[in-house]
C-alpha positions as CSV (number, residue, x, y, z in Angstrom):
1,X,-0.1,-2.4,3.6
2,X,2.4,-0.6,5.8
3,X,5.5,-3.1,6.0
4,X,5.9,-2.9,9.6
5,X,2.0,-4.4,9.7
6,X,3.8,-7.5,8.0
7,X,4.7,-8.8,11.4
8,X,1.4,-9.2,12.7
9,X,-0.3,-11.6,10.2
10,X,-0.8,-14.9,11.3
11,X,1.8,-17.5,10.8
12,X,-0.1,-20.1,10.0
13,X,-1.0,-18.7,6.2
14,X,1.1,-18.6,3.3
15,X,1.3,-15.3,1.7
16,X,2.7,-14.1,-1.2
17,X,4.3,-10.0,-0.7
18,X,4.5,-7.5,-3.7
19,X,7.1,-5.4,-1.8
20,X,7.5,-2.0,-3.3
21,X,10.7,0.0,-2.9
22,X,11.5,3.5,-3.6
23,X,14.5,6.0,-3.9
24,X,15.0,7.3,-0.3
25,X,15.0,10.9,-1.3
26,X,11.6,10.6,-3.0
27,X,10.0,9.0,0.1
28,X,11.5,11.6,2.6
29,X,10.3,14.6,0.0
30,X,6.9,12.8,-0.5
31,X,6.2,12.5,3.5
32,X,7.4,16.3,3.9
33,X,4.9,17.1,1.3
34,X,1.9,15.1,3.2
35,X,3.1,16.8,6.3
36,X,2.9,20.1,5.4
37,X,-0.4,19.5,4.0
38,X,-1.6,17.8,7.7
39,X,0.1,21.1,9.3
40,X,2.2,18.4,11.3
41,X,6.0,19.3,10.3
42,X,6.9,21.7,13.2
43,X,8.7,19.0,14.9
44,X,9.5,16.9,12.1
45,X,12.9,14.7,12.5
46,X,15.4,15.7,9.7
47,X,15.8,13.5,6.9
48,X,19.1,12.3,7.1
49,X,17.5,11.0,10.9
50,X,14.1,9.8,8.9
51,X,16.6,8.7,6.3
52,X,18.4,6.3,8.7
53,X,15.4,4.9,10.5
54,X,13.6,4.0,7.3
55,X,16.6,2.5,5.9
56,X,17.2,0.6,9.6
57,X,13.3,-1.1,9.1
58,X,14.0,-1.8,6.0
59,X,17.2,-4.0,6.6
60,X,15.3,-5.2,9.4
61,X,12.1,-6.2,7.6
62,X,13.9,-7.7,4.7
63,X,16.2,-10.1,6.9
64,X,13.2,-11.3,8.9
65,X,11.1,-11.8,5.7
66,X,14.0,-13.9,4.5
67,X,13.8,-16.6,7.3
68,X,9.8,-16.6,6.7
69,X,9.3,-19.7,5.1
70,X,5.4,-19.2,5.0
71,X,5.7,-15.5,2.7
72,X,7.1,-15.3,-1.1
73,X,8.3,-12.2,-2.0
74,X,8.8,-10.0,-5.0
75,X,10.6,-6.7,-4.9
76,X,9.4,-4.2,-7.3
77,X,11.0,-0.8,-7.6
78,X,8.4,1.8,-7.8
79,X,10.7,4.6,-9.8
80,X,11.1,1.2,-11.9
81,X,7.3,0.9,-12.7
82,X,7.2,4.3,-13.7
83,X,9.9,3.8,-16.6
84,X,9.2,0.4,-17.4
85,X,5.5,-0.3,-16.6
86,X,5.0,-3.4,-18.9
87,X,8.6,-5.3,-17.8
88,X,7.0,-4.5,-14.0
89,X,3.2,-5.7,-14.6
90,X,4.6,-8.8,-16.1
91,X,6.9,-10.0,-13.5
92,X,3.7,-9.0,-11.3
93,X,1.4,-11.0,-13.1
94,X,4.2,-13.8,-13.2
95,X,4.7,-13.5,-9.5
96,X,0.7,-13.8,-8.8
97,X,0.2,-17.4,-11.6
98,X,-0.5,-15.1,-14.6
99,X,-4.1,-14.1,-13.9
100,X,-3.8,-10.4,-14.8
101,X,-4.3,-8.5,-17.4
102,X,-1.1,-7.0,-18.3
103,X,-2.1,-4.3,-20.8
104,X,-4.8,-3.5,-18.3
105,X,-2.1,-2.8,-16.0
106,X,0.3,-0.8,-18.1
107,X,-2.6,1.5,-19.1
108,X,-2.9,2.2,-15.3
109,X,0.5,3.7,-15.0
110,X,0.4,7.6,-15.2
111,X,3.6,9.5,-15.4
112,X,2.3,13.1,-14.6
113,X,1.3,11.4,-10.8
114,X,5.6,10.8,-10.5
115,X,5.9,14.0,-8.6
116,X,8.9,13.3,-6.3
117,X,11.6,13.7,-9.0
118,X,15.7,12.8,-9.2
119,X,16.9,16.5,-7.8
């Protein structure tokens, strides 16, 4: 789910949020990449503007998840997953009442698909 969709679910539910960060850098080279695939980076803001106004929403998001009483949260870092899948799947399966299958989970991981590397 796209984070800024988080605003829209009903207040009346309890949820419980898996929220998955990443290095800025990788997002901004990952998004390049799906633009210039779509043919849709002619008139693409820089990244040091995308930079900001991802980094803006995300201060945003985070402050207004903290005053939601109804939504529990666990932030996961996805370049974190990648180096350390079975730490992650178990605070994941920890977070969601230990119904998982953690080494199910680890197996899922795949390096080689951790393309946006540290430059």
């Amino acid at each position: 789910m796209v984070s800024m969709l988080l605003y829209d679910l009903p207040p009346n539910k309890n949820y419980k949020v898996i929220f998955m960060k990443r290095k800025m850098n990788q997002i901004l080279d990952s998004q390049k990449i799906m633009l210039e695939r779509k043919e849709k980076n002619k008139n693409a803001t820089n990244d040091k503007k995308m930079g900001r106004l991802f980094e803006t929403h995300l201060n945003e998001i985070e402050a207004w998840l903290e005053g939601q009483e109804n939504f529990k949260i666990l932030y996961i870092s996805y370049n974190d997953i990648v180096e350390n899948p079975r730490k992650n799947a178990q605070m994941v399966n920890s977070f969601l009442g230990n119904i998982l299958d953690v080494k199910e989970m680890v197996k899922i991981v795949n390096k080689s698909l951790y393309r946006q590397i540290e430059k």
